[in-house]
C-alpha positions in Angstrom: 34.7 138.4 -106.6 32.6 135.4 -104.4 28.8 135.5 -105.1 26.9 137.5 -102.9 23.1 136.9 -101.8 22.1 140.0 -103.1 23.5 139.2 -105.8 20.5 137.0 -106.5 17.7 136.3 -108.9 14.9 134.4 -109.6 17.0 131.5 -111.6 16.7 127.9 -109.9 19.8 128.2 -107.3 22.1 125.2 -108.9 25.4 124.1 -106.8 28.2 122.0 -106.0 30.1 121.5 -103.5 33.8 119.6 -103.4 35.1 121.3 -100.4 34.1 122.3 -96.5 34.3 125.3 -97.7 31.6 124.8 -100.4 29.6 123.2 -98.0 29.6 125.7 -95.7 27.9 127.7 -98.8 25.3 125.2 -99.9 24.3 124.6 -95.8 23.6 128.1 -95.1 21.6 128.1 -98.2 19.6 124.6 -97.0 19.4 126.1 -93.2 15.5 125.5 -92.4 14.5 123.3 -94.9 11.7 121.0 -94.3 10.6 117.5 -95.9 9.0 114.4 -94.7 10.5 111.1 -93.8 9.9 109.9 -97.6 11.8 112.1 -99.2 15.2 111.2 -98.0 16.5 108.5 -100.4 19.6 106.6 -100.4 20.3 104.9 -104.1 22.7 102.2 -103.1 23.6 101.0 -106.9 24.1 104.8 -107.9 25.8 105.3 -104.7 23.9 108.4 -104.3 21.9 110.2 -100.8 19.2 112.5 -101.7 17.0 114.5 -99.6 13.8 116.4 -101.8 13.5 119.5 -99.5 10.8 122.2 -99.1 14.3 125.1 -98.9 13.9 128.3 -97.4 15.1 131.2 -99.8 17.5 132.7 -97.5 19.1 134.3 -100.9 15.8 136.2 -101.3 15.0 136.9 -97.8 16.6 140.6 -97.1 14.4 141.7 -101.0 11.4 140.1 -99.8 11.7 142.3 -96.3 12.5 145.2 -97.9 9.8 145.0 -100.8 7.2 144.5 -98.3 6.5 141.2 -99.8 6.2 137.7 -98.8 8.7 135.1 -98.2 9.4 132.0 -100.4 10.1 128.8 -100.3 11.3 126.7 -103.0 11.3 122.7 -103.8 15.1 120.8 -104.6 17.4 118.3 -104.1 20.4 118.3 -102.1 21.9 115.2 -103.2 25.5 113.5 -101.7 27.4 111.3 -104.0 29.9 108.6 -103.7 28.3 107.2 -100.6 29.1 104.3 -99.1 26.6 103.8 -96.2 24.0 105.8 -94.5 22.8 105.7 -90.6 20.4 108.4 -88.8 19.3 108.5 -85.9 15.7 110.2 -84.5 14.6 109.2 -88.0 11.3 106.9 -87.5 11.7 104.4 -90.8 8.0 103.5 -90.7 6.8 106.9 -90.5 7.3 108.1 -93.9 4.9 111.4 -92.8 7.6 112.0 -90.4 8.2 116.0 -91.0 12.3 116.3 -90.3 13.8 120.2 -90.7 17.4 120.5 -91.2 19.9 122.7 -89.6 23.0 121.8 -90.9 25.4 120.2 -93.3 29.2 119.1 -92.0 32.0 116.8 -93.1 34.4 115.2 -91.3 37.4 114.1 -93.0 39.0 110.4 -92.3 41.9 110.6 -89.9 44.4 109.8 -92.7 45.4 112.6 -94.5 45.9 111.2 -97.8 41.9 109.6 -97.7 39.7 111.8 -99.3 37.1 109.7 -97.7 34.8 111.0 -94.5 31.1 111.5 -93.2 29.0 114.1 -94.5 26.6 114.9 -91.0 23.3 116.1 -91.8 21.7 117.7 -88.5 18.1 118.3 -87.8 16.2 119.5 -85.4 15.1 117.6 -82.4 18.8 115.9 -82.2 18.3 114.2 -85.4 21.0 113.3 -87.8 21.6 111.6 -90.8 25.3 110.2 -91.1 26.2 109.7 -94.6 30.0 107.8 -95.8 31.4 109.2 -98.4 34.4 108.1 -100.4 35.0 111.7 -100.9 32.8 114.8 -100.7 30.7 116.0 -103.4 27.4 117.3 -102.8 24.9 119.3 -104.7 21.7 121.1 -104.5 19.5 122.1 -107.3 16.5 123.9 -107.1 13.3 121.9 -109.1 10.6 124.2 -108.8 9.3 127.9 -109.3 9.4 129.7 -105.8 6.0 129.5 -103.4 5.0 131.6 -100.7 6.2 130.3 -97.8 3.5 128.3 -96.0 4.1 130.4 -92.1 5.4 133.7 -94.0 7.3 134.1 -91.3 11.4 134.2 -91.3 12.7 131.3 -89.6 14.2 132.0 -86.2 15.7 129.8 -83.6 15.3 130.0 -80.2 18.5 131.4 -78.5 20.0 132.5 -81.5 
């Protein structure tokens, strides 16, 4: 049987992702993180993206109503390897304060079939996007701290949805 959110604990969230399918998994789980500008990394000798996130704990969200009790938030790293180049765009590379909130994580395979290779598209908000090569997609996140109340206490909602 798949893992279900209320399945969930208080153990640091660890996953990896090898498929769209995965990633369809660890970007509902990264949905409304926040960082700044400085925190999105690309290690071009390891070949390796990381982003160090401020993640919502969607996986905790429905207890935490329920309880009565605050939201959390919780610091990790989402981190794509293999990569072989890295745009974004509505990205200021001088403002390393910069606060950027993703929405979303998507791949797009290469046309040819037999590649393995595509682009891992990280959205955020405001039309922002990060663009990452891969020569094949593996991705994971790993949380690296204990959860926090979240700063707002409020669920995250977008407008229109």
């Amino acid at each position: 049987m798949d893992a279900r959110f209320e399945d969930a604990d208080d153990r640091a969230l660890r996953l990896h992702a090898l498929d769209r399918e995965d990633l369809q998994v660890v970007s509902t789980l990264v949905q409304d993180s926040v960082a700044n500008a400085r925190d999105l990394v690309w290690m071009r000798k390891r070949r390796r993206f990381a982003l160090f996130l401020n993640r919502f704990r969607w996986e905790d969200a429905d207890a935490a109503r329920r309880a009565g009790r605050p939201y959390e938030r919780v610091r990790c790293v989402l981190m794509a390897e293999h990569v072989m180049g890295v745009r974004a765009s509505g990205l200021d590379p001088g403002d390393g304060e910069q606060t950027v909130s993703l929405l979303g994580l998507t791949f797009e395979p290469s046309d040819d079939p037999e590649d393995p290779a595509g682009r891992l598209r990280v959205q955020l908000a405001g039309d922002g996007e990060i663009a990452i090569d891969v020569e094949y997609l593996e991705v994971r996140v790993e949380d690296v701290s204990r959860p926090y109340l979240a700063p707002t206490g409020k669920l995250p909602s977008h407008p229109g949805g």
